[in-house]
N, C-alpha and C positions, 0 to 999 in steps of 0.2 A: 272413415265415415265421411260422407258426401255432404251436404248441406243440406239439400231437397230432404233427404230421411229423417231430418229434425223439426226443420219449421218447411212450411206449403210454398212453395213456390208464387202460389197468388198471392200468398198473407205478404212475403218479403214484398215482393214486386209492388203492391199498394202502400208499403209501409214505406219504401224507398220514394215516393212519389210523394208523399205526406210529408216525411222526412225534406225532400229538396224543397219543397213550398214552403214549408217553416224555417229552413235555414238561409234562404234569402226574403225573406219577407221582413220590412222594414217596421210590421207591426207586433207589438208586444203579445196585444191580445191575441192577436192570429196568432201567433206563436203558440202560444202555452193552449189556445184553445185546441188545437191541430192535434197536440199532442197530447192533449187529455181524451180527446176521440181516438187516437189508438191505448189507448191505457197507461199512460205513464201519469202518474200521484203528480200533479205540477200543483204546489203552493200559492197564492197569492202575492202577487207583486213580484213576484219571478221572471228577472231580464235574462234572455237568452241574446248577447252579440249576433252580428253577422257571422254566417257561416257556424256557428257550433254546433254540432250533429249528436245528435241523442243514436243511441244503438236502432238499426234500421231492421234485426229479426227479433229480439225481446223489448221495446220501448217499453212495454208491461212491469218489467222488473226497475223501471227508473221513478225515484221518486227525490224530489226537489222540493225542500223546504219553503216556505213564506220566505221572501226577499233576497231570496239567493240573488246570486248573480253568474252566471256561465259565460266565461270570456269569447274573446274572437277567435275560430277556427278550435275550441277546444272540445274533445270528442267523449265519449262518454257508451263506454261497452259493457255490456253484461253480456256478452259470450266471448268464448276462444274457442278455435280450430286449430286444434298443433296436427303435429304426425301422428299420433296413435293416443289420441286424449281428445275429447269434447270438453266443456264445462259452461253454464253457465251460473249467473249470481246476481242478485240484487244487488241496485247500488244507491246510497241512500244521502242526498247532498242537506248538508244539514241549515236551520235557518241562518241566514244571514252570513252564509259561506260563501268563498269567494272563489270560483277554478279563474285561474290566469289565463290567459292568451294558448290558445297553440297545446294546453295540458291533455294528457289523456288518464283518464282515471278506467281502474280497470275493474272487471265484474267481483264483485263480493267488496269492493270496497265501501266504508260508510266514510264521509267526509264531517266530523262535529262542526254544531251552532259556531258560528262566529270563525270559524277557521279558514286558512288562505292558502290555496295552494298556488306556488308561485308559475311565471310562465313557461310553458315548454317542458315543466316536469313530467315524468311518466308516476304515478300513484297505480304502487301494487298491494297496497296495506294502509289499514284503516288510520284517519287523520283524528291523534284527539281533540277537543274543545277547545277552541281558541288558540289553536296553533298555527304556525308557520310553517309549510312547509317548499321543499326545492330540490330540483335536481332528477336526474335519472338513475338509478331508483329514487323517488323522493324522500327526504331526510326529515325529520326536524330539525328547523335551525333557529326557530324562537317559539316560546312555550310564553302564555300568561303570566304573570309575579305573585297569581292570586292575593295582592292587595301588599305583597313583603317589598322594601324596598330592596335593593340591588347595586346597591355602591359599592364599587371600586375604588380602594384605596392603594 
């Protein structure tokens, strides 16, 4: 399957052009405003870094909590094109979450409130609440203590 037989060739090509104004624009509001005029759910008080790129054929399918944060250069897809597979997926960054530097979180995934994913990871499955996570494929490596302490003896 070709790309054009999925999404319009205009729709990408304006989306690509919205897409690079928002990702080097040094303003917040232009940011989030950019890309609430192609349809992605942008929360209030949602910092997008320089350079983070939201999915340039589904932007529709991104939705970003209040107060998120979207690190530098960190991408964010709701589609794949493999050899003999399409798919895409909502992806749903939750408030007050954090994607790292450089991360790529991929389609279907939801990122939980308060959770961090660390830099340069690849997220191919969904982040619980208040987690940490790292790595390619992304792991958890720290969870909440929901309120228990955690001594080491």
């Amino acid at each position: 399957m070709h790309w054009p037989e999925t999404r319009h060739p205009l729709r990408v090509t304006l989306n690509f052009i919205v897409v690079w104004i928002a990702r080097y624009s040094p303003s917040l509001k232009l940011k989030n405003w950019l890309l609430r005029r192609l349809g992605a759910n942008v929360g209030v008080g949602v910092a997008w870094a320089l350079t983070a790129t939201p999915d340039v054929f589904w932007p529709d399918l991104i939705t970003v909590e209040d107060d998120a944060i979207v690190g530098y250069d960190a991408t964010i897809l709701c589609h794949e094109y493999l050899q003999n597979e399409f798919r895409t997926g909502e992806v749903v960054i939750g408030e007050r979450a954090m994607i790292g530097a450089g991360a790529i979180i991929l389609p279907g995934v939801h990122v939980g409130a308060d959770a961090q994913v660390a830099a340069n990871s690849l997220v191919d499955q969904d982040v619980p609440e208040g987690a940490t996570v790292a790595g390619v494929p992304a792991e958890v490596v720290d969870r909440p203590n929901d309120g228990e302490d955690s001594e080491e003896e």
